[in-house]
Structure formats: structure tokens, C-alpha cells
C-alpha positions in Angstrom: 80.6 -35.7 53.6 79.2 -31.9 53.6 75.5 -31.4 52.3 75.2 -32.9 48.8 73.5 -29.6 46.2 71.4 -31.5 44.1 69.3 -30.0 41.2 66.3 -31.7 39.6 64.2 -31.5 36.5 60.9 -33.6 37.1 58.1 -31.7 35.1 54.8 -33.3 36.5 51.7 -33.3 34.9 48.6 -30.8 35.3 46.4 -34.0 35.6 47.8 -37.5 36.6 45.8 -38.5 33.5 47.7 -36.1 30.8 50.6 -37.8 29.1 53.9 -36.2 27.7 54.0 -36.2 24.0 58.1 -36.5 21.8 56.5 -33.5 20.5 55.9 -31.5 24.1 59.7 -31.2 25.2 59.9 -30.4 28.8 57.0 -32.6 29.4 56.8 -35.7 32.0 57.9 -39.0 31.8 57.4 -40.0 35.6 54.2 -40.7 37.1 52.9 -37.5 39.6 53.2 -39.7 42.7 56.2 -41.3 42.0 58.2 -37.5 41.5 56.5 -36.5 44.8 57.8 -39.3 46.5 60.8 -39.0 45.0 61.3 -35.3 45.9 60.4 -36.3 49.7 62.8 -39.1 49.9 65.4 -36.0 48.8 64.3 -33.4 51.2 63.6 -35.6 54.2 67.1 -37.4 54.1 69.0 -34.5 55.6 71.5 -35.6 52.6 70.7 -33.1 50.0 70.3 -29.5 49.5 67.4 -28.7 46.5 67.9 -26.3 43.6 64.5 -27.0 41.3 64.7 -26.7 37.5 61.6 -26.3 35.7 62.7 -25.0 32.3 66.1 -25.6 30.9 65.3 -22.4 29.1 65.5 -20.5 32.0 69.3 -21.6 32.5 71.9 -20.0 29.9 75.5 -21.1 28.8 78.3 -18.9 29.5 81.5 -20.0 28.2 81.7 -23.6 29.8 79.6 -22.8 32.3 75.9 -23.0 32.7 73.9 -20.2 34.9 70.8 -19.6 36.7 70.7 -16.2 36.8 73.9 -15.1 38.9 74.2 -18.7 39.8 76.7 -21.2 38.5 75.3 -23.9 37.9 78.3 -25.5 37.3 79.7 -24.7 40.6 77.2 -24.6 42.9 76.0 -28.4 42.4 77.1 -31.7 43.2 74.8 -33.7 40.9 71.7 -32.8 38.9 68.4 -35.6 38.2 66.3 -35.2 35.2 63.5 -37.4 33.9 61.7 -35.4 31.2 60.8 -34.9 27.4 63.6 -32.4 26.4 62.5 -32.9 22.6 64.5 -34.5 19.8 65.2 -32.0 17.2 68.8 -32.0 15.8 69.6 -28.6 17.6 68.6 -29.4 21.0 69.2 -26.7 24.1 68.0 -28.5 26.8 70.5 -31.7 25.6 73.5 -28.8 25.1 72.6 -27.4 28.4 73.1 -31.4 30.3 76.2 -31.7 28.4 77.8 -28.5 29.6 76.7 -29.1 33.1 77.6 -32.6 32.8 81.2 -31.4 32.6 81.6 -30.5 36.1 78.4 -31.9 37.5 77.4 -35.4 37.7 74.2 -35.9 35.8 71.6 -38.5 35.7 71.1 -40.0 33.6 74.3 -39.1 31.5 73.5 -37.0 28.5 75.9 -38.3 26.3 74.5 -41.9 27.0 71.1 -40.4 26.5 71.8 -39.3 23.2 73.0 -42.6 21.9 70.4 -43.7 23.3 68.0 -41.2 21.5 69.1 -42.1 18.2 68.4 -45.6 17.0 71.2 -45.9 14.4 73.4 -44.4 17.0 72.5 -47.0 19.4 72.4 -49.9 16.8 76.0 -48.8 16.0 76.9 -48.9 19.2 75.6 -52.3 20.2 76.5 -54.1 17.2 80.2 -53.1 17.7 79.7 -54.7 21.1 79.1 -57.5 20.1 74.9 -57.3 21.2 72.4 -59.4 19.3 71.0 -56.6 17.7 69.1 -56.0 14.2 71.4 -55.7 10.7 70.6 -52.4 9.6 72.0 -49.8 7.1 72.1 -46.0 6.5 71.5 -44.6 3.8 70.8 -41.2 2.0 68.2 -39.7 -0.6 71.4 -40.1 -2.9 73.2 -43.3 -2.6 70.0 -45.7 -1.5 70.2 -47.8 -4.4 73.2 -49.2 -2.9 71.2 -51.2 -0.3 69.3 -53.0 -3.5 71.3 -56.4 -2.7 71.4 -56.1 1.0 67.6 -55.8 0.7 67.1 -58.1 -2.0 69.0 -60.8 0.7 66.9 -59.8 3.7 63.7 -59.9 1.9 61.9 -57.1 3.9 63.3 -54.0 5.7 61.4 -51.5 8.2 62.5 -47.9 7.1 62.5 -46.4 11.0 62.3 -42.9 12.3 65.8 -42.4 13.5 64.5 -40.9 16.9 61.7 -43.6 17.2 58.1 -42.2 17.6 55.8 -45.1 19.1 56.1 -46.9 16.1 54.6 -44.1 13.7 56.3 -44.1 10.9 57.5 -47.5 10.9 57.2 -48.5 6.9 57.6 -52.3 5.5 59.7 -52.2 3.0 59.1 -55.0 1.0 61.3 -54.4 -2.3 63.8 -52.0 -3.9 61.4 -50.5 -6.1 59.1 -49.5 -2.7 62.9 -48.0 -1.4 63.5 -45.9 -3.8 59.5 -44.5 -4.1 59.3 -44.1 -0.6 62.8 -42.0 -0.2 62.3 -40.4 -3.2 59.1 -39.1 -1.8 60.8 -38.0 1.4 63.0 -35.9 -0.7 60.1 -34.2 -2.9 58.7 -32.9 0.2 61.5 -32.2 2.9 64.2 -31.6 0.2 66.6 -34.1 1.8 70.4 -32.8 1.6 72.5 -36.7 2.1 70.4 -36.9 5.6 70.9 -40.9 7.1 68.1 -42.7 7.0 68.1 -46.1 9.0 66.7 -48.9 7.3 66.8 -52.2 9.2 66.2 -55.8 8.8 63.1 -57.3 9.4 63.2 -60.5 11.2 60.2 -63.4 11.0 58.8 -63.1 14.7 55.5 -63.3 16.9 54.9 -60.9 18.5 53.3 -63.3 21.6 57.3 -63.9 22.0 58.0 -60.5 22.2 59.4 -58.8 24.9 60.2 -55.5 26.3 62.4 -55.1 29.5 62.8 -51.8 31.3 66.4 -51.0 33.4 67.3 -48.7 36.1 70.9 -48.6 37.3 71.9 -51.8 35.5 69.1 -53.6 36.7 66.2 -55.2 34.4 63.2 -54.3 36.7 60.7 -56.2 34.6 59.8 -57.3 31.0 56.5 -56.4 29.3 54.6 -57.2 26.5 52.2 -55.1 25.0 48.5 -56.2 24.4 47.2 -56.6 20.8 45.2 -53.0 21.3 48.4 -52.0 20.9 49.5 -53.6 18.0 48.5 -53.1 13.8 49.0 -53.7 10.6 52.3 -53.9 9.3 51.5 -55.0 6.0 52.3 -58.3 4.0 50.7 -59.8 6.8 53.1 -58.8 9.3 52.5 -56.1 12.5 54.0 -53.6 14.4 53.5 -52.2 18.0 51.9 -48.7 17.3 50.5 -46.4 19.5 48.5 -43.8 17.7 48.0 -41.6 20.9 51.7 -41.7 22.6 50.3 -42.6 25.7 51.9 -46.2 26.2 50.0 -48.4 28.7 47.7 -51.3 28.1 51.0 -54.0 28.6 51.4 -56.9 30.9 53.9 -58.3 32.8 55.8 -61.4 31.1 59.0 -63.5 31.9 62.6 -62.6 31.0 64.1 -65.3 30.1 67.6 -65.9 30.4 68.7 -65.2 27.1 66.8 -62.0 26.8 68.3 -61.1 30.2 72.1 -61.6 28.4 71.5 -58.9 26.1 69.3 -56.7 27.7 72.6 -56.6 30.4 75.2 -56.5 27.5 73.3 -53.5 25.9 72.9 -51.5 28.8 76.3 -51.9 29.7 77.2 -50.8 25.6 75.6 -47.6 26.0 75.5 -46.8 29.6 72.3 -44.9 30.0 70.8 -44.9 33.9 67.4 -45.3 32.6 67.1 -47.5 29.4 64.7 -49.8 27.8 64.8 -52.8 25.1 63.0 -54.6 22.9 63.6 -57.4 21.3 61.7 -60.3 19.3 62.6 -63.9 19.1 64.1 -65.3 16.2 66.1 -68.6 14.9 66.1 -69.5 18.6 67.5 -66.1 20.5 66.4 -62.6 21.3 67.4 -60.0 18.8 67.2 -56.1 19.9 65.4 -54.0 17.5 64.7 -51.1 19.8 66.2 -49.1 22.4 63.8 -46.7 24.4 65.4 -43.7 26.8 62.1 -43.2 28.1 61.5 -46.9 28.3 57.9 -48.0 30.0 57.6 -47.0 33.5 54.7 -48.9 34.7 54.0 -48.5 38.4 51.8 -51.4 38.5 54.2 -53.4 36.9 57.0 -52.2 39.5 54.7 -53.0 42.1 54.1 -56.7 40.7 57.6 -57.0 41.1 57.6 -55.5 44.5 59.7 -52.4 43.7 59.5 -48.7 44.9 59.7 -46.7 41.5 60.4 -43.6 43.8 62.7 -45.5 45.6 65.0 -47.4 43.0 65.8 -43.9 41.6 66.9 -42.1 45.1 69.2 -45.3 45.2 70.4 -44.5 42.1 71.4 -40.8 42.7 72.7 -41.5 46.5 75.1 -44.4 44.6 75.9 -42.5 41.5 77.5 -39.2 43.7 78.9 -41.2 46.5 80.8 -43.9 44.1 82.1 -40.2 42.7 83.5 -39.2 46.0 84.6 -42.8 47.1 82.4 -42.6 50.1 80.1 -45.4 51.7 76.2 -44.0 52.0 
């Protein structure tokens, strides 16, 4: 097989102690050492040829084509690998740009994937129809909610959840219909809702010393996680949440994966198909139930080292196997 063109987006960090932000698109979501080791194992392989991305903005869409200046993009690569806050506003360029590519190019991970991913009803949706153990939930709008009054009344408490998640800000208890309707109708007086879905989802009696998060690359579960109670508040009622006020992650510890959780951490990644993916799920009435799905799940280098794991390593693996499976060839 000829020289494999490969192009990568891997924004690092000014300081190894900055942190992206889901309100800093183009920011990073892989440690510094980790891309650098990453970007060696590319360039020292004698594999790959290297086209660096830096800002999607800097790319434009012809037609069905995307271009780098005079370059086709579209054309002139075999695969492109990016691991990056692109944002999560409803008209995203960066995500149009990876889908356009993605047409002609393989991309990792898979936009289309990612976008399920992105969106927690869209993910819900799709794992429920798969048959994953995954939270009851319902959409609703600023104009039909009162049609959720007896689902609610049956569950007994609901979390109204950002669709695109948000390190648990904005995570509400809903404890009655009444509370429903003030909260949407509040929504409303100051966005001016026009029939926008709003997720709300069943809340399921749980402790949070039984939950767990697991983190997968390439259909593997690398580890589960648990985050420490400096992590964790007020949910109200008496019940918590995992919030993170600053959106820098961290302060978790390693914890087993049992088999159950392993089930449906497997089943859902297979559901939506995403390279890179993340669940979380408490433990209810005996099983593991997802309530989350993360697209930017918790990449802990300490955590793959625990587990004896090369971060940097795991996703060259995952490139090398995605583009050679596409050409049918050994590496």
C-alpha cells in the first residue's frame, strides 16, 4: 500500500494546565503529551504523509468538496483524525465541514456518529430502539408539555437536561407538573421558544457510590471511573448530581466494571458507533441503566496508565485499523 495522506485536527493547549471549555470550540480534549506522542508515532512510522488542520475555518466547502486553499481536501487524503471541541450550536461549520469530508475521506471519529452522540435525546433514541438499558425519557415542547403530566405523575421525579449536556449545569429536578410547566414556561419568557424539544428524563433512585462511568476507544471499555464527592452537589429533595462548575473534569478514581455494566456499555457503543465514546450509568432495581453518553468522555492518563494502556498509542491503533480494514489490507 502507497503512503497513507492523513490530516489531523489536535488543538493543544497553551499551558498543559488550561482546559477546553463546550463553550471554546476548536479547543482541546487530549492531553499535550499524549497529541505529541501521538503526532510522533504518525511521522516516524514511514506510513503516513501529514497535512495539519488547525482551524476548520480555514477550510471551505465547494460543492461536495471541501478545500484548503487550492487543495482538495477531499481528494488529496486518505483519512483525517480529530479530537477537539468544535462547539455545539445547532448550525455547526466545523461538524458540516467533517461530514462533507467524511464523504470521500475516512474520518475519525465518524461525524455522523458524533453527532448522535452530541445530542442526548438523539443518543437515548437511538439506544433505546436498540434495545440498551437506557433511561425512559420524553420530548417535549414549550407548547404541548402538559402532555407529560401522567408520565411524570408515574415516575415521580424527572431531570429536565440540557440536550447537548454541559457538565451537569443545568441539570433541574423536576419534582411535579406544576414545577414543569413554571420552569418551561420560564424558558419561553426569556428565549422565546418556537416548539424547540426539550428532553426530560426519568429519574431513577440510585447512589451515587454505585455509579459508574466507563470510557471506550475503538470498541473497547479502557476503564470505569467514578467521580469523587468534590464533584458531586445538590440535586434537591435530597438527591445529587455530578456537577462540575469549572468544566475541567478530573478529581475521579478508578473503579470496577462489572459485568453487567460492561453489557451495555458494549451494546451502546455498538448502537451509535462513535470511535471515542463514554457512558454513564447508575445502578438501579439490580442493573446498570445509561443516563449519559459523553463524545468527549474522560480521558484520564493516570487512569490509562493504571490500566497499563498507551493513550497515544491506543488511538494510532485505531487510525492504522480504521484505513487499512477500508482497503482490505493487513498492517
Amino acid at each position: 500500500m502507497n503512503i497513507i495522506k492523513i490530516g489531523i485536527f489536535l488543538p493543544q493547549k497553551n499551558r498543559e494546565n488550561d482546559h477546553g471549555s463546550i463553550h471554546k470550540p476548536l479547543s482541546n480534549r487530549m492531553p499535550n503529551q499524549e497529541i505529541q506522542t501521538l503526532i510522533s508515532l504518525i511521522v516516524n512510522s514511514g506510513k503516513f504523509e501529514l497535512f495539519e488542520i488547525n482551524n476548520f475555518e480555514e477550510l471551505i466547502i465547494f460543492n461536495n468538496s471541501v478545500f484548503h486553499e487550492s487543495t482538495n481536501l477531499s481528494n488529496a487524503l486518505d483519512v483525517l483524525f480529530w479530537f477537539g471541541e468544535i462547539g455545539r450550536g445547532e448550525q455547526n461549520y466545523s461538524l458540516d465541514i467533517l461530514k462533507v469530508i467524511s464523504q470521500a475521506v475516512t474520518v475519525i471519529p465518524n461525524p455522523y456518529s458524533f453527532e448522535i452522540g452530541l445530542d442526548k435525546y438523539l443518543s437515548h433514541l437511538t439506544l433505546k430502539s436498540q434495545g440498551v438499558n437506557v433511561a425512559d425519557f420524553v420530548l417535549i415542547t414549550n407548547k404541548n408539555f402538559h402532555l407529560a403530566r401522567p408520565i411524570l405523575d408515574e415516575w415521580g421525579y424527572g431531570l429536565l437536561k440540557p440536550r447537548k449536556g454541559g457538565f451537569g449545569k443545568g441539570v433541574t429536578l423536576i419534582d411535579s407538573f406544576s414545577m414543569l410547566r413554571d420552569v418551561v414556561e420560564y424558558i419561553e419568557s426569556i428565549n422565546g421558544l418556537t416548539n424547540e424539544g426539550m428532553l426530560l428524563e426519568r429519574y431513577y433512585d440510585n447512589s451515587l457510590d454505585k455509579f459508574v462511568s466507563v470510557t471506550l476507544v475503538d470498541g473497547e471499555i479502557m476503564y470505569g471511573y467514578r467521580k469523587r464527592p468534590s464533584k458531586v452537589t445538590d440535586l434537591g429533595n435530597g438527591l445529587q448530581k455530578v456537577y462540575d462548575a469549572n468544566e475541567i473534569g478530573g478529581e475521579v478514581d478508578i473503579c470496577d466494571v462489572l459485568p453487567a455494566h460492561e453489557i451495555q456499555a458494549l451494546r451502546a457503543n455498538d448502537a451509535i458507533g462513535s470511535e471515542v465514546i463514554g457512558f454513564d450509568m447508575v445502578w438501579h432495581n439490580g442493573q446498570p441503566i445509561i443516563v449519559d453518553e459523553n463524545t468527549f468522555p474522560g480521558i484520564y492518563v493516570d487512569l490509562f496508565k493504571q490500566k497499563g494502556i498507551s493513550l497515544a498509542e491506543k488511538m494510532y491503533h485505531l487510525i492504522l485499523r480504521r484505513v487499512y480494514s477500508k482497503f482490505d489490507v493487513l498492517y
